[in-house]
VEXVEX-395011 format. One record per residue: x, y, z of N, C-alpha, C in turn. Coordinates in steps of 0.1 Angstrom, whole numbers, plus 5000, padded with zeros to 4 digits. Example, Ala and Ser with C-alpha at 12.3 -4.5 7.8 and 13.67 -1.06 7.14 Angstrom:
513249435078512349555078513249675078/512849785071513749895071512950005079/
//
This chain:
500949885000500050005000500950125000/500450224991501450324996501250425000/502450515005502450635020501450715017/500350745005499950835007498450805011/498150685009496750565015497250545029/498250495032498350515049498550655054/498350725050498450865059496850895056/496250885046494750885047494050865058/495050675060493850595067494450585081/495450725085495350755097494850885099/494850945090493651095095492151015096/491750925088490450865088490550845104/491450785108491550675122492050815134/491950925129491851095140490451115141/489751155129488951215125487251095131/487850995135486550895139486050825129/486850825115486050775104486550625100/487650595107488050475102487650345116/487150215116487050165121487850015122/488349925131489149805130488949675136/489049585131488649425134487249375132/488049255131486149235121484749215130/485049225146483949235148483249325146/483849435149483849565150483449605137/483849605122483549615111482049545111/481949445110481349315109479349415111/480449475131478749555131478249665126/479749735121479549875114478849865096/479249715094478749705080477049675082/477049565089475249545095474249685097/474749795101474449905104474149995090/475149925080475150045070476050155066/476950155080477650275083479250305073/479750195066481250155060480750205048/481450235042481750285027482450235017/483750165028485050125020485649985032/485649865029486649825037487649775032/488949745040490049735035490949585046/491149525033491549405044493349425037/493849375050495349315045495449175044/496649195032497149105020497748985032/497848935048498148855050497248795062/496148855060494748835068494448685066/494148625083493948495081492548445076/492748315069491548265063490448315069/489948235081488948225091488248395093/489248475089489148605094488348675080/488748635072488748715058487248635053/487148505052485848435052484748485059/484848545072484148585084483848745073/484248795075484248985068483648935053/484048875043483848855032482348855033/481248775044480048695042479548815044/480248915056479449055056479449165051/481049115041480949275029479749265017/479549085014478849105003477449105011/476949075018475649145025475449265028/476549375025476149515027476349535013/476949465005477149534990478249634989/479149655002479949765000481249704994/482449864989483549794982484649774996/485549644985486749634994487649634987/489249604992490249634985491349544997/492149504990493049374997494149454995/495149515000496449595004496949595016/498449575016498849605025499349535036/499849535045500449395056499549485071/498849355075498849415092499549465096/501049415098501949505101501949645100/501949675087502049805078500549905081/499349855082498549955084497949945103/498749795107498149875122499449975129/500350005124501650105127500650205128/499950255117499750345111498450415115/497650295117496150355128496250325145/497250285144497950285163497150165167/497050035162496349945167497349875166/497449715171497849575169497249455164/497949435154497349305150496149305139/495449435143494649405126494749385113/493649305109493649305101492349325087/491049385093490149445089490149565092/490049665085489249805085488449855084/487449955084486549955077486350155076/486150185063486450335066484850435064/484350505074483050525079482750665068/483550745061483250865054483850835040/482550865034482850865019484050945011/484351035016484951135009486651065014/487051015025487950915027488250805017/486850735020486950605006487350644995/486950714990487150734974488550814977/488950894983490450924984491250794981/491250704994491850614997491950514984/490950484980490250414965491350444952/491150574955491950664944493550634944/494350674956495250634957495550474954/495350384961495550234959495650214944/494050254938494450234920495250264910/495850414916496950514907498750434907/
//
């Protein structure tokens, strides 16, 4: 992923807009509330199977980038490996970068 998607998705993770782990996603997608989620490229099966069943029941987009390592530095967590980003105007930033 690069530096300019992880500095995104730590103003998102200032600003209240970014959210982490899949339970935690899991109920923010149920809700409605996710716009964008973003799993890392070394997320375990069990984990990514679990988020997958509730990204496509919300219909929202996702995007596989990045190492746990690499984006929980970056939103001051450990060990994640789901995110979920709550403001559109983020997503499509974030979106934008990853594809360029």
């Amino acid at each position: 992923m690069n530096s300019k998607a992880l500095t995104l998705m730590g103003f998102a993770k200032k600003s209240g807009n970014l959210v982490s782990g899949v339970n935690t996603c899991s109920f923010n997608l149920s809700r409605g509330k996710v716009r964008l989620m973003i799993l890392a490229e070394d997320i375990s099966q069990g984990s990514e199977k679990k988020i997958m069943k509730e990204i496509r029941k919300a219909g929202v987009d996702y995007i596989k980038s990045g190492t746990i390592d690499e984006m929980s530095h970056v939103t001051g967590t450990s060990g994640r490996s789901v995110f979920g980003i709550l403001d559109r105007n983020f997503a499509e930033a974030i979106l934008k970068e990853i594809e360029s």
